[in-house]
Biopython code that builds the backbone (N, CA, C, O; Angstrom):
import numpy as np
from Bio.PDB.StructureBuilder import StructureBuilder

atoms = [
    (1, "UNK", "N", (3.059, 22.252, 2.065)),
    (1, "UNK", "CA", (4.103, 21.288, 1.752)),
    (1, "UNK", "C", (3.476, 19.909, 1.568)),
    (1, "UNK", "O", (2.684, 19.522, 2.427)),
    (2, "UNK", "N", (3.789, 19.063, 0.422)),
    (2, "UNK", "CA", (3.449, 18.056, 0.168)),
    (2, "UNK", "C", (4.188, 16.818, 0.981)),
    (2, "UNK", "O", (5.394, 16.723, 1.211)),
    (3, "UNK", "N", (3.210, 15.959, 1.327)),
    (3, "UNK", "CA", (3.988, 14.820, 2.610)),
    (3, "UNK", "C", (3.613, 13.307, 1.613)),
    (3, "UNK", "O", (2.635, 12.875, 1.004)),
    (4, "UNK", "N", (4.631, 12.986, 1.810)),
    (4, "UNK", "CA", (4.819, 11.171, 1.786)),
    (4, "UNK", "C", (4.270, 10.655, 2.533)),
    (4, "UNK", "O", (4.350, 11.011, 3.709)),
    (5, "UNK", "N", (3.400, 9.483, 2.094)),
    (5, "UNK", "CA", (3.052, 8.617, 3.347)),
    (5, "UNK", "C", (4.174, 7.730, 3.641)),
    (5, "UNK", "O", (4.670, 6.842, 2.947)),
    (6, "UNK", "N", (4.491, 8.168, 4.868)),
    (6, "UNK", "CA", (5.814, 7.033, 5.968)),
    (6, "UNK", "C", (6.078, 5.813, 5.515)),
    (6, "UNK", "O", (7.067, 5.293, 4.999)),
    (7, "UNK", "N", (4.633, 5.322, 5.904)),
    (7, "UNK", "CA", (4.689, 3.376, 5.444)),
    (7, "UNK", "C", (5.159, 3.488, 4.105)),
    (7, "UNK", "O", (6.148, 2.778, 3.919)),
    (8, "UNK", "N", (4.776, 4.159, 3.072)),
    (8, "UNK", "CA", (4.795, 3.094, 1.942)),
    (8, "UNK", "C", (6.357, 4.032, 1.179)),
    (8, "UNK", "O", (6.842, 3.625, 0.124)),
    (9, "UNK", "N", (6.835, 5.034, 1.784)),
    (9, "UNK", "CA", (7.873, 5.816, 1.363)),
    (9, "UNK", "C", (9.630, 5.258, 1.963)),
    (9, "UNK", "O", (10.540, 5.859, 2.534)),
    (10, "UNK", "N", (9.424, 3.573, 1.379)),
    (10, "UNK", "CA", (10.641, 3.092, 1.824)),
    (10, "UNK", "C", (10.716, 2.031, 0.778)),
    (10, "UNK", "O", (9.819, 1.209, 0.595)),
    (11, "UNK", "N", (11.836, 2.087, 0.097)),
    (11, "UNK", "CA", (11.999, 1.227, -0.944)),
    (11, "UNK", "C", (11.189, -0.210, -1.499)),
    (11, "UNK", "O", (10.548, -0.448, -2.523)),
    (12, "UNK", "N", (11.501, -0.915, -0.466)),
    (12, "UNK", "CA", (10.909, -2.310, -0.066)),
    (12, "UNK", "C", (9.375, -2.237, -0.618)),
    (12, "UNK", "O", (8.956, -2.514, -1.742)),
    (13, "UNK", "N", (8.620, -1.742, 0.618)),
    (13, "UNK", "CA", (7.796, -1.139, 0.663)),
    (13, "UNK", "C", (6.986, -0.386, -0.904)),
    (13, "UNK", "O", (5.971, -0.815, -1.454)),
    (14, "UNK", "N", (7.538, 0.410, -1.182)),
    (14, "UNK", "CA", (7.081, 1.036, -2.123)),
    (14, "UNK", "C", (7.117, 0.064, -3.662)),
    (14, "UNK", "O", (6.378, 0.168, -4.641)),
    (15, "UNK", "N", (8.329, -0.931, -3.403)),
    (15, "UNK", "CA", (8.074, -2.005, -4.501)),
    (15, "UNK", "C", (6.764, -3.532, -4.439)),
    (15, "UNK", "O", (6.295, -4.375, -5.204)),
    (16, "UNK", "N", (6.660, -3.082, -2.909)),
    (16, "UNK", "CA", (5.691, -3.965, -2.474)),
    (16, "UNK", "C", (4.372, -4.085, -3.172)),
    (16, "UNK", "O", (3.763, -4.965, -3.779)),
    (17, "UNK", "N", (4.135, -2.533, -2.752)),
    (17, "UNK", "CA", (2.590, -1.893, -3.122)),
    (17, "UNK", "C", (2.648, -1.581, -4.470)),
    (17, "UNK", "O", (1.490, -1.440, -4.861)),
    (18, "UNK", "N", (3.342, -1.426, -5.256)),
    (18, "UNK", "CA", (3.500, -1.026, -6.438)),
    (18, "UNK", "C", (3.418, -2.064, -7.464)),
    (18, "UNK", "O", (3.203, -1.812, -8.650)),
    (19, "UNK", "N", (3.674, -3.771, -6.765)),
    (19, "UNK", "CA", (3.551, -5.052, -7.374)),
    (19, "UNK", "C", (1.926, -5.654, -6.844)),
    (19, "UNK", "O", (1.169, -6.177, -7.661)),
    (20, "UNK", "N", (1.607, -5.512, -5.602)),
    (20, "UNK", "CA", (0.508, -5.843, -5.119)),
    (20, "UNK", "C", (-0.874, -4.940, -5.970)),
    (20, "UNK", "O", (-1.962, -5.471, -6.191)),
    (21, "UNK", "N", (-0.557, -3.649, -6.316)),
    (21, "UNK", "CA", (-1.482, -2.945, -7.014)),
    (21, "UNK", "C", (-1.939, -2.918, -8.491)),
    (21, "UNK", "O", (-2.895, -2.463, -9.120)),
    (22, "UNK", "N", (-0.612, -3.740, -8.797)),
    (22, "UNK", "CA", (-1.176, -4.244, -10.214)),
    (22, "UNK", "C", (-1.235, -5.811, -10.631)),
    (22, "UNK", "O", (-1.136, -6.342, -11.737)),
    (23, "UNK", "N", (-1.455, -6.416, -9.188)),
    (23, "UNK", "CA", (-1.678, -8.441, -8.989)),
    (23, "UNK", "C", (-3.059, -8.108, -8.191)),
    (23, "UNK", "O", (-3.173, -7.277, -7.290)),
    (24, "UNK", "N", (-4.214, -9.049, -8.795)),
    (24, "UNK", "CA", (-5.414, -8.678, -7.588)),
    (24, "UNK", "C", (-4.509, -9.599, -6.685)),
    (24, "UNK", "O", (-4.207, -8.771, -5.825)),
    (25, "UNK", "N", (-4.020, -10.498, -6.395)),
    (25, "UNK", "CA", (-3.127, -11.400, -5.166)),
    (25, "UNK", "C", (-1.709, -11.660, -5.350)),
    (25, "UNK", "O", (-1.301, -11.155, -6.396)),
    (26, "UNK", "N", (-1.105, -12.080, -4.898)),
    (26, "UNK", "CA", (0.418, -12.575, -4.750)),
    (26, "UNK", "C", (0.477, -13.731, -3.288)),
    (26, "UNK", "O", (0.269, -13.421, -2.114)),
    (27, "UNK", "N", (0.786, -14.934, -3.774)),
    (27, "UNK", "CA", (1.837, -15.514, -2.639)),
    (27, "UNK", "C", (3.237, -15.153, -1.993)),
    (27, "UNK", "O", (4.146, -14.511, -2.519)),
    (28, "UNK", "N", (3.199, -15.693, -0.781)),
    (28, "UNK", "CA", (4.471, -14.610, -0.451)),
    (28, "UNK", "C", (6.091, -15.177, -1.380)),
    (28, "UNK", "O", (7.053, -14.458, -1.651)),
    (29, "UNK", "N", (5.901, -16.808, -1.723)),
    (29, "UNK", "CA", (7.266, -16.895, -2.469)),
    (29, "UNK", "C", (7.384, -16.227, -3.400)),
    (29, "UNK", "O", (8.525, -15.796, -3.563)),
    (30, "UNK", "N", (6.138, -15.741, -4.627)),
    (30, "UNK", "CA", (6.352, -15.704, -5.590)),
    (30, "UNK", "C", (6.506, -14.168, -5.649)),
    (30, "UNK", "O", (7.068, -13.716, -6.646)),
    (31, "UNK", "N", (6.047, -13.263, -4.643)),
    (31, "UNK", "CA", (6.450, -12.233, -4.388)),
    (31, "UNK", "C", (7.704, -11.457, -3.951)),
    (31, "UNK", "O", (8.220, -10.451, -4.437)),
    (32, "UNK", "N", (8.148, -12.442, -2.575)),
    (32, "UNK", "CA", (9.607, -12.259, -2.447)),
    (32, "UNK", "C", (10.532, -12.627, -3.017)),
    (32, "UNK", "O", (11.683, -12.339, -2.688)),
    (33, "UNK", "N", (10.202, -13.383, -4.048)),
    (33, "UNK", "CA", (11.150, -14.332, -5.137)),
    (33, "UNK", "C", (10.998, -12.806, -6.506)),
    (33, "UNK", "O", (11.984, -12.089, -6.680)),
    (34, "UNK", "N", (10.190, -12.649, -6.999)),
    (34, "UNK", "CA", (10.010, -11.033, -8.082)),
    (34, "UNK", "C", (10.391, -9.934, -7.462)),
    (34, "UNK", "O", (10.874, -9.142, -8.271)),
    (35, "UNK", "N", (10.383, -9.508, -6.290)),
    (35, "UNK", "CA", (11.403, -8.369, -5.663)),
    (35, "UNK", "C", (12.629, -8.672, -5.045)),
    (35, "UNK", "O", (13.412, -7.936, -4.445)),
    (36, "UNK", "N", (12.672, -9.961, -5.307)),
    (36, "UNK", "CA", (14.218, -10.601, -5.005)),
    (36, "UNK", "C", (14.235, -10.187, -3.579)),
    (36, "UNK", "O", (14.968, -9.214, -3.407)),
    (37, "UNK", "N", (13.777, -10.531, -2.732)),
    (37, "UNK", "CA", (14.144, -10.180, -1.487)),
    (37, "UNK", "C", (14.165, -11.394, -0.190)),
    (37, "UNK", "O", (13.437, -12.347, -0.464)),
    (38, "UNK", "N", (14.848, -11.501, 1.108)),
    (38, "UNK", "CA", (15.377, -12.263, 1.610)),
    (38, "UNK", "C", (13.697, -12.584, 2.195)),
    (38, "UNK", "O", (12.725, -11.986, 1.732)),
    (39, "UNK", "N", (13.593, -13.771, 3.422)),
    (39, "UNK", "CA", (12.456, -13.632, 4.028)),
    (39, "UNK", "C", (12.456, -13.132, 5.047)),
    (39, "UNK", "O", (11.584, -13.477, 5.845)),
    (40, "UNK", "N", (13.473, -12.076, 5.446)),
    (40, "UNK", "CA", (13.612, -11.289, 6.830)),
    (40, "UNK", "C", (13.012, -9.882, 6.302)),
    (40, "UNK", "O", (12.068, -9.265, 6.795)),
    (41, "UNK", "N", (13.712, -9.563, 5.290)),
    (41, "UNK", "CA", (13.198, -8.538, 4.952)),
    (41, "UNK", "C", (10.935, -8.805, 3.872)),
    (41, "UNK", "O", (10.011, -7.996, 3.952)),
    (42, "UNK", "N", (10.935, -9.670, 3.380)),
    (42, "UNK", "CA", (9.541, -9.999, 3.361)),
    (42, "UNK", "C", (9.038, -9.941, 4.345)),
    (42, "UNK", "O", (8.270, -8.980, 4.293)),
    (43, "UNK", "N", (8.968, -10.621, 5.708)),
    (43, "UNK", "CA", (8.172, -10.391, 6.487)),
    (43, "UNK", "C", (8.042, -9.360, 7.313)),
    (43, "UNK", "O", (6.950, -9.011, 7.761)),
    (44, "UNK", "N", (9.409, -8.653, 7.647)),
    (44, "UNK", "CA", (9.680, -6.670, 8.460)),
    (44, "UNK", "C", (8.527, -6.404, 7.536)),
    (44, "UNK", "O", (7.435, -6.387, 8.104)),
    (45, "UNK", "N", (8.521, -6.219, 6.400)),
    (45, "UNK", "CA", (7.853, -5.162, 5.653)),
    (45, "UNK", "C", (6.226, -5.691, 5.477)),
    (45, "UNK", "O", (5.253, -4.939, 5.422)),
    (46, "UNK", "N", (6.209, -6.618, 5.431)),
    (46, "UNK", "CA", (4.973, -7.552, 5.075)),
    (46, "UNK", "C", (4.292, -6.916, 6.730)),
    (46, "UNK", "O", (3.340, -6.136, 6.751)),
    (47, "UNK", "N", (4.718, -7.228, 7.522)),
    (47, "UNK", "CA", (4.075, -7.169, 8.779)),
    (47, "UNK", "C", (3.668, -5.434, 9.251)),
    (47, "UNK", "O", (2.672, -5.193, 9.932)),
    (48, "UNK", "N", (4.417, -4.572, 8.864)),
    (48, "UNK", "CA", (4.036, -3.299, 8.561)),
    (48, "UNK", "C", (2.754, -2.728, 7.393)),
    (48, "UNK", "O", (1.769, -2.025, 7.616)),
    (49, "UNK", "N", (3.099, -3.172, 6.480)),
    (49, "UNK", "CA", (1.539, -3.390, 5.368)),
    (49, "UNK", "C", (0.437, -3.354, 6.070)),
    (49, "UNK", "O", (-0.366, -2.428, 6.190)),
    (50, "UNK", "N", (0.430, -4.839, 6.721)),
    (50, "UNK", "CA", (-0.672, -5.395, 7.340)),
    (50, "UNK", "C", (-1.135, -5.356, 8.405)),
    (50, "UNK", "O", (-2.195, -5.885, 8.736)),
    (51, "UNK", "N", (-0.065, -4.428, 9.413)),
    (51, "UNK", "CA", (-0.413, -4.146, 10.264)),
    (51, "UNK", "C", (-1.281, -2.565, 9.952)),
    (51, "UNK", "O", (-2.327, -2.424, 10.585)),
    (52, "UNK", "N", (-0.927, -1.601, 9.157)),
    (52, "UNK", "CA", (-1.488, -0.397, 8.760)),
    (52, "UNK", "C", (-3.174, -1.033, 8.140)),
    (52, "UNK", "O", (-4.224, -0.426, 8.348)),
    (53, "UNK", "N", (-3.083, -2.198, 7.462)),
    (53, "UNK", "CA", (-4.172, -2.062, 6.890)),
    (53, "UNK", "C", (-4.101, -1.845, 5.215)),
    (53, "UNK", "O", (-5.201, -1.671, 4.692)),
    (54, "UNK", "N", (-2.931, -1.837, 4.316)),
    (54, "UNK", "CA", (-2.934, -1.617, 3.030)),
    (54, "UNK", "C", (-2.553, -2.995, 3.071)),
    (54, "UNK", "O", (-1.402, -2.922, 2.641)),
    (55, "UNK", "N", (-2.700, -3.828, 3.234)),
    (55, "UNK", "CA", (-2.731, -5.153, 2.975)),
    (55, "UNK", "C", (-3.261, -6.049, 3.423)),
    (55, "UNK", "O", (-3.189, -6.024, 4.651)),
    (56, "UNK", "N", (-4.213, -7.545, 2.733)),
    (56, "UNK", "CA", (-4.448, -7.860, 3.703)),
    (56, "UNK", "C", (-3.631, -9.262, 3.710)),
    (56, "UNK", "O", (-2.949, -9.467, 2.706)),
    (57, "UNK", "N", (-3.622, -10.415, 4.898)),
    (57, "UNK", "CA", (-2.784, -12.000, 3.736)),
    (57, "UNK", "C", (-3.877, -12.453, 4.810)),
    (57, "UNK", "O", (-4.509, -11.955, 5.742)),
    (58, "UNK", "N", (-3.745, -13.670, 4.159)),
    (58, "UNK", "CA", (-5.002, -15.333, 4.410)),
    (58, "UNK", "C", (-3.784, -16.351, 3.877)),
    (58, "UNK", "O", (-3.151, -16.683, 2.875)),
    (59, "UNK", "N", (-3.923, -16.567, 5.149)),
    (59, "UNK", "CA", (-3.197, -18.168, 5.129)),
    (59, "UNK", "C", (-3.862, -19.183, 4.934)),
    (59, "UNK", "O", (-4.966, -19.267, 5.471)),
    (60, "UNK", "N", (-3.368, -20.249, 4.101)),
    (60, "UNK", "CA", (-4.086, -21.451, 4.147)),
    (60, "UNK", "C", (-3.427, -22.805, 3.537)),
    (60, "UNK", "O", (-2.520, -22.609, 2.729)),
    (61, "UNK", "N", (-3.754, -24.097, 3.810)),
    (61, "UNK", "CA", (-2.847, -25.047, 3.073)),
    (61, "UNK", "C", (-2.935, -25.529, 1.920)),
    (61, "UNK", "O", (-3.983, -26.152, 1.750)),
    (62, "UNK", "N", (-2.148, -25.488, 0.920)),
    (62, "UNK", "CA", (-2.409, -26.429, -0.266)),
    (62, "UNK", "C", (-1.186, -27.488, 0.080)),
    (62, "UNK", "O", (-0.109, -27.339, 0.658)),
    (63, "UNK", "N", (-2.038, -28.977, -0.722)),
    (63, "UNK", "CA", (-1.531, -30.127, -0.339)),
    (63, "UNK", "C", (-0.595, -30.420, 0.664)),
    (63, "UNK", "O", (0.449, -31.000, 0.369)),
    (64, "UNK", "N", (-0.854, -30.079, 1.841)),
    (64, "UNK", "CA", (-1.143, -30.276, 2.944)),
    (64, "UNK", "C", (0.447, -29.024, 3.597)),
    (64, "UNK", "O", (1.239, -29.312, 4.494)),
    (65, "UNK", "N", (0.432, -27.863, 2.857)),
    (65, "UNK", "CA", (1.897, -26.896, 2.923)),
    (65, "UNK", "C", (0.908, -25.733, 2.880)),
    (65, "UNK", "O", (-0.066, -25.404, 2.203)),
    (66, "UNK", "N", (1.852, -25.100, 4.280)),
    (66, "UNK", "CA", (1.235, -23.674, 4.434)),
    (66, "UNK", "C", (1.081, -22.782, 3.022)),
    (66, "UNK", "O", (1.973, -23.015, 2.205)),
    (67, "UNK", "N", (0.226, -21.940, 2.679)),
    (67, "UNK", "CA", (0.410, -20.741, 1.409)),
    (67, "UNK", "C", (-0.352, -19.438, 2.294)),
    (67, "UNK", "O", (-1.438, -19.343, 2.865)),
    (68, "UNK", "N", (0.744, -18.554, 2.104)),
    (68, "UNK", "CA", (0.276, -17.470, 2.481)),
    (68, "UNK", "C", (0.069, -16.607, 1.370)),
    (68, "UNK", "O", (1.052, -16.536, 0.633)),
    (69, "UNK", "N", (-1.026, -15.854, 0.991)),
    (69, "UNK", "CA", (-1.246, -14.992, 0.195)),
    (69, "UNK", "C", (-1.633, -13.413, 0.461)),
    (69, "UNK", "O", (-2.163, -13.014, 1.498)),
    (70, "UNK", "N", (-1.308, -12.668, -0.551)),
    (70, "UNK", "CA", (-1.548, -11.195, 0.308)),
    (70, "UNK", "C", (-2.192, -10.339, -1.231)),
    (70, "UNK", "O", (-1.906, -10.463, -2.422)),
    (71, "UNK", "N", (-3.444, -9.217, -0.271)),
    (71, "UNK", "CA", (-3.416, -8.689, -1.321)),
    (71, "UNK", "C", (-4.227, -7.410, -0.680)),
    (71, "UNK", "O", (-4.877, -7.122, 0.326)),
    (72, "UNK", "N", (-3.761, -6.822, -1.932)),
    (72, "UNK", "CA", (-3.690, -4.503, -1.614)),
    (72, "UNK", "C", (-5.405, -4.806, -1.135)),
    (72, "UNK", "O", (-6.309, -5.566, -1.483)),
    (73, "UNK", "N", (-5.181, -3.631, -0.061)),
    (73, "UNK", "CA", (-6.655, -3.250, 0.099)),
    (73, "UNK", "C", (-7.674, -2.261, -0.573)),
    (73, "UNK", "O", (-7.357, -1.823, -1.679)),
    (74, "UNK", "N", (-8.793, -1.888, -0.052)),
    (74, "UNK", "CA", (-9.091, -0.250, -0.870)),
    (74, "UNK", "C", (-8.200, 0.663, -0.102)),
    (74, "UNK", "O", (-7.390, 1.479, -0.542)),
    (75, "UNK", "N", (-8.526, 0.350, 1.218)),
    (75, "UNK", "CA", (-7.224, 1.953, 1.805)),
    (75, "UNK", "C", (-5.574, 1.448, 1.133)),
    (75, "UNK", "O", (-4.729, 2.219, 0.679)),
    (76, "UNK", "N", (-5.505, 0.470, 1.208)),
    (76, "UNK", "CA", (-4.040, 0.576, 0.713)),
    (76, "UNK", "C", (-4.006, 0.814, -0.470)),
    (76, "UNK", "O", (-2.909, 1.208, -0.866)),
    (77, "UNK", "N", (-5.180, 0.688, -1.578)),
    (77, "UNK", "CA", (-5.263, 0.959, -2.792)),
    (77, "UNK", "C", (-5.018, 2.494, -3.341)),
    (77, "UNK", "O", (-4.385, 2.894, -4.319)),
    (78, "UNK", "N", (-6.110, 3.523, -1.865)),
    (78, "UNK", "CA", (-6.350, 4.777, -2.508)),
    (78, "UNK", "C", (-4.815, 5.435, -1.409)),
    (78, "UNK", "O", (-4.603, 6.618, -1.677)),
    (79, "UNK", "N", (-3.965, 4.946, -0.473)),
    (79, "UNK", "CA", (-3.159, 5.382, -0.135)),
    (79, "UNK", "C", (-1.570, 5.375, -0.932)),
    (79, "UNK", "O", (-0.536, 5.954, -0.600)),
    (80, "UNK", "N", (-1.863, 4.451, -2.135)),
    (80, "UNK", "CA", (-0.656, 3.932, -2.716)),
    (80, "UNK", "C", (-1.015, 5.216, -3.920)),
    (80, "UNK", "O", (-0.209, 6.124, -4.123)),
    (81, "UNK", "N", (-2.361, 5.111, -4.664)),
    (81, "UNK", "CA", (-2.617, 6.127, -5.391)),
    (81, "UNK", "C", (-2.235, 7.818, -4.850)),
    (81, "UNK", "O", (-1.579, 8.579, -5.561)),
    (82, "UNK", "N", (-2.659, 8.125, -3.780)),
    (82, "UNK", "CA", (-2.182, 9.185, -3.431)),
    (82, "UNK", "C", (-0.674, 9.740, -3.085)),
    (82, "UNK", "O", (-0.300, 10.910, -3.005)),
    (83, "UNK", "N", (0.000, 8.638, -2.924)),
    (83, "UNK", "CA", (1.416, 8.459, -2.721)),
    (83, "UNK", "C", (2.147, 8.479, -4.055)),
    (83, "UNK", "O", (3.358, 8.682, -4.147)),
    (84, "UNK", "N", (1.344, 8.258, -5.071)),
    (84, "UNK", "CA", (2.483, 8.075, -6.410)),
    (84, "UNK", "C", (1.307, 10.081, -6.736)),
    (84, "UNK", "O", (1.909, 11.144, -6.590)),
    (85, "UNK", "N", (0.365, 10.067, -6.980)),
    (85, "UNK", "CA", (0.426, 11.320, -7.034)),
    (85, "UNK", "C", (0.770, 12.432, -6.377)),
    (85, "UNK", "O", (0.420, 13.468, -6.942)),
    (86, "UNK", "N", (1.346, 12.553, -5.359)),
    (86, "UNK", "CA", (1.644, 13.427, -4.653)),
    (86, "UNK", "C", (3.532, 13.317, -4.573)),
    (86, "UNK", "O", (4.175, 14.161, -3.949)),
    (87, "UNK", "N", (4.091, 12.339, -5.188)),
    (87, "UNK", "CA", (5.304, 11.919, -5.785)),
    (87, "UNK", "C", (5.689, 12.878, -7.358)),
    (87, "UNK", "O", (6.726, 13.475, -7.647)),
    (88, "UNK", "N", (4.544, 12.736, -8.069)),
    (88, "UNK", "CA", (4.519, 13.164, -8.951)),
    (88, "UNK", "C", (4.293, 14.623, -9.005)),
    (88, "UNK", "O", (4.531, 15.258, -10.033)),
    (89, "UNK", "N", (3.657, 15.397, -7.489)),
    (89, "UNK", "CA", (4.158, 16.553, -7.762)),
    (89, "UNK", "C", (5.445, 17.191, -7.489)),
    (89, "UNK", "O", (5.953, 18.188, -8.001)),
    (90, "UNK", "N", (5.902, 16.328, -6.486)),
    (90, "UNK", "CA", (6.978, 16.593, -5.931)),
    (90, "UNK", "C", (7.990, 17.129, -6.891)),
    (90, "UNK", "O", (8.645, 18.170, -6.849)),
    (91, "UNK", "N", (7.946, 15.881, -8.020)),
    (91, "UNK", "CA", (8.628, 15.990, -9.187)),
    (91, "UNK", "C", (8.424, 17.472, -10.103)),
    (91, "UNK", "O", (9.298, 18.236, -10.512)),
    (92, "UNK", "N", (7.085, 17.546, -10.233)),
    (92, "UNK", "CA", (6.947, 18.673, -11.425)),
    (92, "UNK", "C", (7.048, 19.920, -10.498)),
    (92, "UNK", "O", (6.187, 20.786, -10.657)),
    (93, "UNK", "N", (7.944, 20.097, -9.607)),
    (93, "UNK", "CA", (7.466, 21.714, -8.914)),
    (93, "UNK", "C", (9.041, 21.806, -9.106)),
    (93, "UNK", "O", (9.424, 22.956, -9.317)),
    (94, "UNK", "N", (10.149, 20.721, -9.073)),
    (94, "UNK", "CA", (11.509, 20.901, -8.914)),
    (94, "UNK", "C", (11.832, 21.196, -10.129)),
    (94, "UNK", "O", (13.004, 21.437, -10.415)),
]
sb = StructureBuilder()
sb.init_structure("model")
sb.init_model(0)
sb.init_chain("A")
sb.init_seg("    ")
for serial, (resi, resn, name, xyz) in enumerate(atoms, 1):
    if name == "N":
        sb.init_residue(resn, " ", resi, " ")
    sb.init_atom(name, np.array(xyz, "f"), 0.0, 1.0, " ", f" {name:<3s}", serial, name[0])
structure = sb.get_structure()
């Protein structure tokens, strides 16, 4: 039986990695602002990413204002890849 990975098999989430994998970076406005999402739900999900390790963020200031930036790792790279292929069989067996 073919398995989903947990983390990234939740909407949010799966739009996360799916935007992060084709940006080498993203800031978090301009990210939660393109998945339209609140900053409660950016950071639940953000903090799960990064806590697994498919993400990483570096904070730092421009003109003199926090910027947080985030971006896919290799494990989050080859776990997001294995997650859309193993999606895709899911699909072709039904």
């Amino acid at each position: 039986m073919l398995e989903l990975d947990k983390i990234i098999h939740q909407p949010v989430r799966t739009k996360i990695m799916a935007y992060l994998s084709s940006a080498k970076e993203c800031d978090y406005t301009t990210l939660r602002n393109s998945l339209e999402l609140s900053d409660g739900h950016m950071s639940t999900h953000m903090k799960e990413l990064v806590g697994c390790e498919y993400v990483e963020m570096e904070k730092s200031f421009v003109d003199n204002k926090p910027k947080t930036t985030y971006r896919i790792t290799n494990k989050g790279r080859k776990a997001f890849a294995t997650y859309v292929t193993v999606l895709k069989e899911i699909i072709s067996t039904t």
